[in-house]
Phi, psi and omega in degrees: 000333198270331162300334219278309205267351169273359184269312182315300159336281193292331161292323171297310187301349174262338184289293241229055160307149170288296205309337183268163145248137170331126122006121171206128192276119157216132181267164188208138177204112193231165191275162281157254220284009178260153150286107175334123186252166184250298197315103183101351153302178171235175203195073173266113168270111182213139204256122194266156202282015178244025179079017197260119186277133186242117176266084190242108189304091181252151176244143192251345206226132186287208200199069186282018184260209196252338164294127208229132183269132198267173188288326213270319180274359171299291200288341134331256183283359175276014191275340186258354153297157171273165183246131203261000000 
């Protein structure tokens, strides 16, 4: 018994390495006919009890300009949220 529950250990420990970054959940929950705007949005960061950090993202507002929110600034801001 003591092989059976030490192996699942050493294996998450090779998953969830310091050299990896933590498993990450992220919902995007958006208007359909609009482009995602930051104004008025939300950011909820919550760290699930097996280390998988979960991000679930809303946007309240479209974006009707010509302007397109890129992944690098996305990913910008939500970093500036806390993680609960």
């Amino acid at each position: 018994m003591k092989t059976v529950t030490g192996r699942p250990r050493r294996l998450e420990n090779q998953i969830w390495s310091a050299d990896r970054p933590p498993p990450r959940v992220r919902m995007v929950v958006e208007m359909a006919w609009a482009k995602p705007s930051l104004e008025g949005a939300t950011c909820i960061g919550t760290l699930w009890p097996n280390g998988t950090l979960f991000e679930m993202v809303r946007f309240n507002k479209g974006n009707q300009g010509p302007d397109e929110l890129t992944q690098d600034e996305l990913d910008r801001w939500i970093e500036s949220f806390p993680i609960q």
